[in-house]
PyMOL Python script that loads the backbone (N, CA, C, O; Angstrom):
from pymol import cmd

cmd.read_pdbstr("""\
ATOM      1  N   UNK A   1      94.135 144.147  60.040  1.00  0.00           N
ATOM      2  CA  UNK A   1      95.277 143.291  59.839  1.00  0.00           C
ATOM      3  C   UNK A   1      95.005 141.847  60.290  1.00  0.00           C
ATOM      4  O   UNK A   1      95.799 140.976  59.933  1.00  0.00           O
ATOM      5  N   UNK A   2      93.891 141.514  61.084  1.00  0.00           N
ATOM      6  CA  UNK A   2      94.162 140.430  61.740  1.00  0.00           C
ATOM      7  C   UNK A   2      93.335 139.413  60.602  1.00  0.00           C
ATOM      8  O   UNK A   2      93.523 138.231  60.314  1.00  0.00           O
ATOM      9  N   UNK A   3      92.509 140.247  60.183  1.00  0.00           N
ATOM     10  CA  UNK A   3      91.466 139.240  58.846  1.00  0.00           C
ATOM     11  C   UNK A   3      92.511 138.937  58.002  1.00  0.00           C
ATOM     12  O   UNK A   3      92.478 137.829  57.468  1.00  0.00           O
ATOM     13  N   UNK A   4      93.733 139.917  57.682  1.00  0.00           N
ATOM     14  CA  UNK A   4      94.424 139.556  56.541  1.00  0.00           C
ATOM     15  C   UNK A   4      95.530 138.520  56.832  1.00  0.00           C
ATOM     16  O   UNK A   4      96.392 138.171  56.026  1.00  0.00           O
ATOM     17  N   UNK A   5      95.386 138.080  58.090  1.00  0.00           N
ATOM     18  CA  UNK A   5      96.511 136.925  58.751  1.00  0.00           C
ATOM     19  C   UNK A   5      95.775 136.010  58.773  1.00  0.00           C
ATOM     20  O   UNK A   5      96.352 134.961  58.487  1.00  0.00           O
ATOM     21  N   UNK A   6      94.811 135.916  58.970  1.00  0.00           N
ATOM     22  CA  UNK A   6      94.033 134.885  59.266  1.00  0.00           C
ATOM     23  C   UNK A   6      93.284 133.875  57.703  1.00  0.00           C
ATOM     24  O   UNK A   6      92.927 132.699  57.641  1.00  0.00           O
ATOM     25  N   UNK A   7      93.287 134.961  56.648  1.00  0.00           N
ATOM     26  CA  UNK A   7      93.245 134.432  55.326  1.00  0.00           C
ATOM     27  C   UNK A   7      94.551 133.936  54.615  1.00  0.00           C
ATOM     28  O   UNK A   7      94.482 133.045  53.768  1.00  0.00           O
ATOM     29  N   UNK A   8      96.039 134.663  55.052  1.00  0.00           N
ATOM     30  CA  UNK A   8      97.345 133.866  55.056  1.00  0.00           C
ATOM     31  C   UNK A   8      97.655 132.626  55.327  1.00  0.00           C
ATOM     32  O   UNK A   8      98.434 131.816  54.825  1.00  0.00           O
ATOM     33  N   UNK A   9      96.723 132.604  56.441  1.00  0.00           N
ATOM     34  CA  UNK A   9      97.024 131.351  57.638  1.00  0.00           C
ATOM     35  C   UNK A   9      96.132 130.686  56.517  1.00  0.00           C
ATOM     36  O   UNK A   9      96.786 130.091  55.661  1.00  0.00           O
ATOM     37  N   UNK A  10      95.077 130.679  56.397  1.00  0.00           N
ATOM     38  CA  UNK A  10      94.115 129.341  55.536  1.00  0.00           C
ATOM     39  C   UNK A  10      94.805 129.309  54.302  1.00  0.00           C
ATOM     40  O   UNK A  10      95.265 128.212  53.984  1.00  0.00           O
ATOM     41  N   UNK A  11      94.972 130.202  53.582  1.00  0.00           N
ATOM     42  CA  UNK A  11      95.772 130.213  52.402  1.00  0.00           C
ATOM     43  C   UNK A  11      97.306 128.889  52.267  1.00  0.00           C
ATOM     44  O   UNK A  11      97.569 128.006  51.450  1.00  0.00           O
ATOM     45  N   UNK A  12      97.918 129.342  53.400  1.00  0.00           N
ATOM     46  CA  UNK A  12      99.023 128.635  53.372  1.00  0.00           C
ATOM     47  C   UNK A  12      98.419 126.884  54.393  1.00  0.00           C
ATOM     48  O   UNK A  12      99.116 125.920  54.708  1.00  0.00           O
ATOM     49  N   UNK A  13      97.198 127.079  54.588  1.00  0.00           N
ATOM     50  CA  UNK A  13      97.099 125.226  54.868  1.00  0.00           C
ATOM     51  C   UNK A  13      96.436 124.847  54.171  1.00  0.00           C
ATOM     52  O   UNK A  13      96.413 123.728  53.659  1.00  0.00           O
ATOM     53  N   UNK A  14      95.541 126.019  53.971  1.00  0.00           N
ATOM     54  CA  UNK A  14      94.345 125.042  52.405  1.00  0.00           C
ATOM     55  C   UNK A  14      94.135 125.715  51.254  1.00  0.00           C
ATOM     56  O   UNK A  14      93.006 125.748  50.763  1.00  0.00           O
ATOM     57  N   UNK A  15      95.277 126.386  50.629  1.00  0.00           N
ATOM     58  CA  UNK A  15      95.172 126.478  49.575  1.00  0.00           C
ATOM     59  C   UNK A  15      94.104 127.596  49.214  1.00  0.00           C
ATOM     60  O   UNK A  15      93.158 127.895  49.943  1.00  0.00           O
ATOM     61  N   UNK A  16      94.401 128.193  47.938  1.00  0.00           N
ATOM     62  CA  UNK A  16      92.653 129.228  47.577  1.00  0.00           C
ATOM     63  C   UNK A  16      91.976 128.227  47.661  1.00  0.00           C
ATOM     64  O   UNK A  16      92.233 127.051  47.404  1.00  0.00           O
ATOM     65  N   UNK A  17      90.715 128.929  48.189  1.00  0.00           N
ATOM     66  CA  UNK A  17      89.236 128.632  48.417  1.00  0.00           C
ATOM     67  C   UNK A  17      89.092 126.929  47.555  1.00  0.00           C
ATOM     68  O   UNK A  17      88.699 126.651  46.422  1.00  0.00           O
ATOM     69  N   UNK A  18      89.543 126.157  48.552  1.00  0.00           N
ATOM     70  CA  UNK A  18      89.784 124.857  47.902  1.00  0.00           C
ATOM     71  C   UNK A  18      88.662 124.028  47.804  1.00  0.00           C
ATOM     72  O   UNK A  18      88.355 123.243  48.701  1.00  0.00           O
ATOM     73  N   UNK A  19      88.066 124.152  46.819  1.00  0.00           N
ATOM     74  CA  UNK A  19      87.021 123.399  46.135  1.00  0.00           C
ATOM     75  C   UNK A  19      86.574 121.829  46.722  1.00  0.00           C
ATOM     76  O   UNK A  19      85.525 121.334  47.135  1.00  0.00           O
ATOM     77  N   UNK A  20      87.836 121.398  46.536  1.00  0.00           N
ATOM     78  CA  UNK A  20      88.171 119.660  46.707  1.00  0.00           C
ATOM     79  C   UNK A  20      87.498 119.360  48.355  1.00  0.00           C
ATOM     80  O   UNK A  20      86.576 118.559  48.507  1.00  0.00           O
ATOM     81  N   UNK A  21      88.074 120.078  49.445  1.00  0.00           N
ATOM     82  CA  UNK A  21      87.653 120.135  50.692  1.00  0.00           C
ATOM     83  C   UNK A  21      86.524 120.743  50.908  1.00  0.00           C
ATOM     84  O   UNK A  21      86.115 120.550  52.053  1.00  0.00           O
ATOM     85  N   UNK A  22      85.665 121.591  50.077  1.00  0.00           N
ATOM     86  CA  UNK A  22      83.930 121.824  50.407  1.00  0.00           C
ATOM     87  C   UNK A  22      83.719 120.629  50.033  1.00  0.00           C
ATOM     88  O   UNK A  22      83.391 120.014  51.048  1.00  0.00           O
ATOM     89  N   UNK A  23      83.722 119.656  48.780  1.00  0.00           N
ATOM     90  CA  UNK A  23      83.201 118.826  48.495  1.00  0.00           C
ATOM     91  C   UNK A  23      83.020 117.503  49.471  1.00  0.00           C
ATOM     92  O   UNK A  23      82.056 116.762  49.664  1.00  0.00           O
ATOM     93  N   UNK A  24      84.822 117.536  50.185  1.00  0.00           N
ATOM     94  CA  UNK A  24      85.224 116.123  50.781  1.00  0.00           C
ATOM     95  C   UNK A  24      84.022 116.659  52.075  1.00  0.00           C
ATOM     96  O   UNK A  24      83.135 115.806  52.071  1.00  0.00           O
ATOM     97  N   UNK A  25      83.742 117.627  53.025  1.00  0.00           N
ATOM     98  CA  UNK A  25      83.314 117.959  53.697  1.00  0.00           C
ATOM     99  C   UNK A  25      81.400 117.673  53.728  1.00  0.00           C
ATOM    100  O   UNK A  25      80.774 117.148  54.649  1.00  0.00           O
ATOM    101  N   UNK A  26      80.722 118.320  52.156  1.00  0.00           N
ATOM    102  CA  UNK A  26      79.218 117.896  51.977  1.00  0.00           C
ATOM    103  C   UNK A  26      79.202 116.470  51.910  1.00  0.00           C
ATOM    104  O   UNK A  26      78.389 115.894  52.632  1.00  0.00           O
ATOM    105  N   UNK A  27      80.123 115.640  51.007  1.00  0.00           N
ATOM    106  CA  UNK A  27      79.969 114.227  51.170  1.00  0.00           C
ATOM    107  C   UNK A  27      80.076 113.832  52.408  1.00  0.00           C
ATOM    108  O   UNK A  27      79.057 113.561  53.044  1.00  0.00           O
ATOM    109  N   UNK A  28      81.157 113.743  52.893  1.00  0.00           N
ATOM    110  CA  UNK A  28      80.979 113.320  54.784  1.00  0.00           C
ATOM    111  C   UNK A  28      79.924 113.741  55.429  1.00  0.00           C
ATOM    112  O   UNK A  28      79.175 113.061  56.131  1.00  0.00           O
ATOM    113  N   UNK A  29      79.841 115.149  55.136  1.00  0.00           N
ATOM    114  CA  UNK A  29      77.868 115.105  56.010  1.00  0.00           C
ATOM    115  C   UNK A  29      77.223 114.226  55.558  1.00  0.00           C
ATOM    116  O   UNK A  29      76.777 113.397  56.352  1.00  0.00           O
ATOM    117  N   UNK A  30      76.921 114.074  54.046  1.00  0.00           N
ATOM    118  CA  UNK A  30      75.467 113.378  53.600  1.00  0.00           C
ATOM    119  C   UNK A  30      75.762 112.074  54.103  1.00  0.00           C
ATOM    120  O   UNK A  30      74.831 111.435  54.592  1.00  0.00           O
ATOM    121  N   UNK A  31      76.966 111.550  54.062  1.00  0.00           N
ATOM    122  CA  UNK A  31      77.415 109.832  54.535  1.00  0.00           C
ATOM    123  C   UNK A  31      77.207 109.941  55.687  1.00  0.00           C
ATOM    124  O   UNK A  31      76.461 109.015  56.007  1.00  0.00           O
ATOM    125  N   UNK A  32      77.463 110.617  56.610  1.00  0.00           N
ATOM    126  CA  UNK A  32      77.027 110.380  57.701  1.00  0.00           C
ATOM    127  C   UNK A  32      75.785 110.678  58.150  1.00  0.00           C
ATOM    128  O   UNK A  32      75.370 110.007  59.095  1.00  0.00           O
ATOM    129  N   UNK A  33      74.964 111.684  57.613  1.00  0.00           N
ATOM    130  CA  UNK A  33      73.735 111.371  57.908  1.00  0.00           C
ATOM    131  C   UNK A  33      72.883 110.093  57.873  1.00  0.00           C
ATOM    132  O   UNK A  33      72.176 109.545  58.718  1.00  0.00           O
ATOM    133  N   UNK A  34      73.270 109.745  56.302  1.00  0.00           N
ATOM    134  CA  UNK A  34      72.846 108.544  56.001  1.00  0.00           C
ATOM    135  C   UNK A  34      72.834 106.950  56.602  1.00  0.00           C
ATOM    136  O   UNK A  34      72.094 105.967  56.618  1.00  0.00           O
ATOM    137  N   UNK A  35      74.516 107.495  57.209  1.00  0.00           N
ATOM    138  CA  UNK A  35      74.580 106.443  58.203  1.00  0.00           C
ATOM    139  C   UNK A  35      74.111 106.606  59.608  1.00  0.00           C
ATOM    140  O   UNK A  35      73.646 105.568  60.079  1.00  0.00           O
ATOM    141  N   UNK A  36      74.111 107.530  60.315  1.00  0.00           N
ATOM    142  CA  UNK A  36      73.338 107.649  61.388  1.00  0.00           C
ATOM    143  C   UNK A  36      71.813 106.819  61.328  1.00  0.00           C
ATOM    144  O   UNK A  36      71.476 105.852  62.010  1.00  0.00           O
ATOM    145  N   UNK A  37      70.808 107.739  59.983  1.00  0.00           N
ATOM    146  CA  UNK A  37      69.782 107.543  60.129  1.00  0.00           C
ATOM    147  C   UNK A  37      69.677 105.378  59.752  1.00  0.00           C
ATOM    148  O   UNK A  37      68.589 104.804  59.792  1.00  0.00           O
ATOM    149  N   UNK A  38      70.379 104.978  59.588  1.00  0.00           N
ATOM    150  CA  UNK A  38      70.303 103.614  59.480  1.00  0.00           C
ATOM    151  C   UNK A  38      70.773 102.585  60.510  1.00  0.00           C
ATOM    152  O   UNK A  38      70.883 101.359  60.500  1.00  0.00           O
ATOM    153  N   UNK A  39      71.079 103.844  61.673  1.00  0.00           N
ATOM    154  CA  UNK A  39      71.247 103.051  62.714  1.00  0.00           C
ATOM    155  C   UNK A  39      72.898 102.967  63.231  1.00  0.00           C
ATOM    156  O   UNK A  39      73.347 102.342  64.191  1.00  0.00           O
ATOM    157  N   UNK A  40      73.425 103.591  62.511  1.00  0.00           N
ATOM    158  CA  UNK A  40      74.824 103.447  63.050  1.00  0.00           C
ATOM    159  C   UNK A  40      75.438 104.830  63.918  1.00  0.00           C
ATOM    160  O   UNK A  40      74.642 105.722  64.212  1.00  0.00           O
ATOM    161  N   UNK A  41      76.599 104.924  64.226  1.00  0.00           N
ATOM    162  CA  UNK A  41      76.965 106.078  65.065  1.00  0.00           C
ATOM    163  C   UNK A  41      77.926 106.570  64.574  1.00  0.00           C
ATOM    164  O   UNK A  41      78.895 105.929  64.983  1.00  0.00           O
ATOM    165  N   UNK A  42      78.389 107.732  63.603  1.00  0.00           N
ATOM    166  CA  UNK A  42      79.592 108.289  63.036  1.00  0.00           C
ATOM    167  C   UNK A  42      79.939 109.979  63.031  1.00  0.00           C
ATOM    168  O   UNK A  42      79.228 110.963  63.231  1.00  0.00           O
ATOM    169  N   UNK A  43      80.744 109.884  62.849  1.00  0.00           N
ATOM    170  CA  UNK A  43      80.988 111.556  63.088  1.00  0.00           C
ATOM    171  C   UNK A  43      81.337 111.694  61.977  1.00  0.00           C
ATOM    172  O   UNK A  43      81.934 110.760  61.442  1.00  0.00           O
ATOM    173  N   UNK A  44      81.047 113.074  61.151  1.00  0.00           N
ATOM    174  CA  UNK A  44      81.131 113.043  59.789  1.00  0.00           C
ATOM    175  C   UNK A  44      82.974 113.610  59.664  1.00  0.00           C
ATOM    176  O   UNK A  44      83.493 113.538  58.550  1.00  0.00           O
ATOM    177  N   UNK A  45      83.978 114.237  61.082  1.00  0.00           N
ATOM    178  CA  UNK A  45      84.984 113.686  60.752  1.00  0.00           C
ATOM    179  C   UNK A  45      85.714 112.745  60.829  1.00  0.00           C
ATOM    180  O   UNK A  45      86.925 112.897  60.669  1.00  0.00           O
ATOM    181  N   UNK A  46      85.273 111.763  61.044  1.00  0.00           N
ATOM    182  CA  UNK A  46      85.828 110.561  60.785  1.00  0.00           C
ATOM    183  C   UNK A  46      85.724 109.853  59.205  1.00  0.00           C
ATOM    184  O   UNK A  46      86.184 108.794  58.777  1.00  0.00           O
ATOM    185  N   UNK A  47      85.030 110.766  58.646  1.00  0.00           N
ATOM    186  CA  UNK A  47      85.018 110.210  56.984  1.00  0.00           C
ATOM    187  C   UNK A  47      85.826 111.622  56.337  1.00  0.00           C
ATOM    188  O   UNK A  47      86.087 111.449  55.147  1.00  0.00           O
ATOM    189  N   UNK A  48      86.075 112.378  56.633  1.00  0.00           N
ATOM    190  CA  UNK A  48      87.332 113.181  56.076  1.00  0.00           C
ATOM    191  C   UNK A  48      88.533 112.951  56.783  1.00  0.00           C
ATOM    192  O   UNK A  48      88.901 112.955  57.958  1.00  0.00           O
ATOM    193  N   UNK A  49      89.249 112.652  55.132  1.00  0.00           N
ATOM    194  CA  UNK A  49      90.678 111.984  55.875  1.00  0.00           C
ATOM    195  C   UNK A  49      91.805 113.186  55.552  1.00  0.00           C
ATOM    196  O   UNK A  49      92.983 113.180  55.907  1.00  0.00           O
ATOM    197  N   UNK A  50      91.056 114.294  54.722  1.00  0.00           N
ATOM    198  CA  UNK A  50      92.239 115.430  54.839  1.00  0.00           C
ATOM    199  C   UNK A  50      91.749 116.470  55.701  1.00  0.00           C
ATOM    200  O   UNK A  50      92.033 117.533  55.149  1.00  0.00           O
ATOM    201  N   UNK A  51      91.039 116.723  56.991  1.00  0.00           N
ATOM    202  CA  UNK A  51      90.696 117.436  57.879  1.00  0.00           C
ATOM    203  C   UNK A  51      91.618 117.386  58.883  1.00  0.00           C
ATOM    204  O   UNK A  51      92.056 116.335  59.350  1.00  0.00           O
ATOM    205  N   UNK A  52      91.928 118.471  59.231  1.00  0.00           N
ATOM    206  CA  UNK A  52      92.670 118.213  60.473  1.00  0.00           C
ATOM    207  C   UNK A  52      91.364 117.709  62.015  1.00  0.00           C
ATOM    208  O   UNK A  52      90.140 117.777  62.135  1.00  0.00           O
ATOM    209  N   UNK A  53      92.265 117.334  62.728  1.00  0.00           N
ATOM    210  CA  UNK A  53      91.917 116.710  63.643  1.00  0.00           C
ATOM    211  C   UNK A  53      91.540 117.425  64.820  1.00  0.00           C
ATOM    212  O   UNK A  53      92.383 118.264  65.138  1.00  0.00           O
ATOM    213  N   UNK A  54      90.377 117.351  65.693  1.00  0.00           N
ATOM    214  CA  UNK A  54      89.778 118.578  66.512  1.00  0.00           C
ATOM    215  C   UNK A  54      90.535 118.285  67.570  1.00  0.00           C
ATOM    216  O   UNK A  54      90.545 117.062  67.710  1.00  0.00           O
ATOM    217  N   UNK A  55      91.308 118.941  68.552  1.00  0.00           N
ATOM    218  CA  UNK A  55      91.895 118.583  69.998  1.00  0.00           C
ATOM    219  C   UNK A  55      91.258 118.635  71.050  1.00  0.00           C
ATOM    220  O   UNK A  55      92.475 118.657  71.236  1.00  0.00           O
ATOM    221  N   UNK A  56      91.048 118.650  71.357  1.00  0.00           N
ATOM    222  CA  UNK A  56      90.062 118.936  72.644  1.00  0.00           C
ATOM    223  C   UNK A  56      91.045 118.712  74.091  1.00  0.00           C
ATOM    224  O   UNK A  56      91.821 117.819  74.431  1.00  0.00           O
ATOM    225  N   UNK A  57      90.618 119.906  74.691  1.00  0.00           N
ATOM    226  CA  UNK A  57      91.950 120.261  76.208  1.00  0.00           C
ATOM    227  C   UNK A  57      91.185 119.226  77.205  1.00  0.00           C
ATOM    228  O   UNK A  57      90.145 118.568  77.191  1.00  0.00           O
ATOM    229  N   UNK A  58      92.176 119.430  77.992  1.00  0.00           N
ATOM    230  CA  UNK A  58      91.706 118.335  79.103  1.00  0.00           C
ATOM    231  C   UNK A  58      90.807 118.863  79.991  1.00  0.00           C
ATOM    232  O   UNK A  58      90.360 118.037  80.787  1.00  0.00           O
ATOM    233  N   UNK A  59      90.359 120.109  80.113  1.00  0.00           N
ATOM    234  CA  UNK A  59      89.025 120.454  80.626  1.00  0.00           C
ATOM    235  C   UNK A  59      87.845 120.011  79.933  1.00  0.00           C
ATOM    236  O   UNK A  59      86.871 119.501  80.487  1.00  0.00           O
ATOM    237  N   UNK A  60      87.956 120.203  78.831  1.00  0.00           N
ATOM    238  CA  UNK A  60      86.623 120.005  77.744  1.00  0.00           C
ATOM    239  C   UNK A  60      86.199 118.341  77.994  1.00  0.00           C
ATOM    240  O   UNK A  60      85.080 117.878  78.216  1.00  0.00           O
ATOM    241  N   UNK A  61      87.589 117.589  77.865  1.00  0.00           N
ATOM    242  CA  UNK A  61      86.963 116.040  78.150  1.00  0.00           C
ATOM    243  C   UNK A  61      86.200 115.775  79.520  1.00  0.00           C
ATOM    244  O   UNK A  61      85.431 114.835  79.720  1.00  0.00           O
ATOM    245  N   UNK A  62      86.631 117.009  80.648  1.00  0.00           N
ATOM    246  CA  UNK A  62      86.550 116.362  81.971  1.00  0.00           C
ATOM    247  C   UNK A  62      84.787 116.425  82.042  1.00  0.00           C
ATOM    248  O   UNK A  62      83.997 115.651  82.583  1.00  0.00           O
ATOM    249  N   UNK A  63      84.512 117.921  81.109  1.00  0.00           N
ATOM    250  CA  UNK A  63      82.989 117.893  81.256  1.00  0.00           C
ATOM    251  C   UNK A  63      81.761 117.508  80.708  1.00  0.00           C
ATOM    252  O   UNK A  63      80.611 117.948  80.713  1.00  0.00           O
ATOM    253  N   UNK A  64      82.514 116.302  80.108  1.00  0.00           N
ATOM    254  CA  UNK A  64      81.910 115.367  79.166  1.00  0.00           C
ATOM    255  C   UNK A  64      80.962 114.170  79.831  1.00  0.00           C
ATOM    256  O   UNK A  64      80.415 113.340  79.104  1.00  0.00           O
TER     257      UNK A  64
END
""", "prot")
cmd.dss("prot")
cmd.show_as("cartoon", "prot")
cmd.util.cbc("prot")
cmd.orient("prot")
């Protein structure tokens, strides 16, 4: 039961197996590789603008 909640759950935020977001996702890697290797510093989510956003708890920052 819990696989079949958990494919509900993606279902109802991203849609069937949504094509559009593998794509937005390989492009942001390759851009950001590309930009890394030229010297710059990016996180490849910062070039997906329909990703949700990672949270990170206030332990995780402290051990940064």
């Amino acid at each position: 039961m819990l696989e079949i909640r958990q494919w509900a759950e993606y279902r109802y935020r991203r849609g069937s197996l949504n094509v559009g977001r593998r794509v937005e996702q390989s492009v942001a890697n390759m851009m950001s590789i590309y930009i890394n290797s030229q010297g710059g510093d990016i996180d490849p989510l910062e070039l997906m603008p329909h990703e949700d956003d990672v949270i990170e708890t206030f332990e995780a920052q402290l051990s940064d």
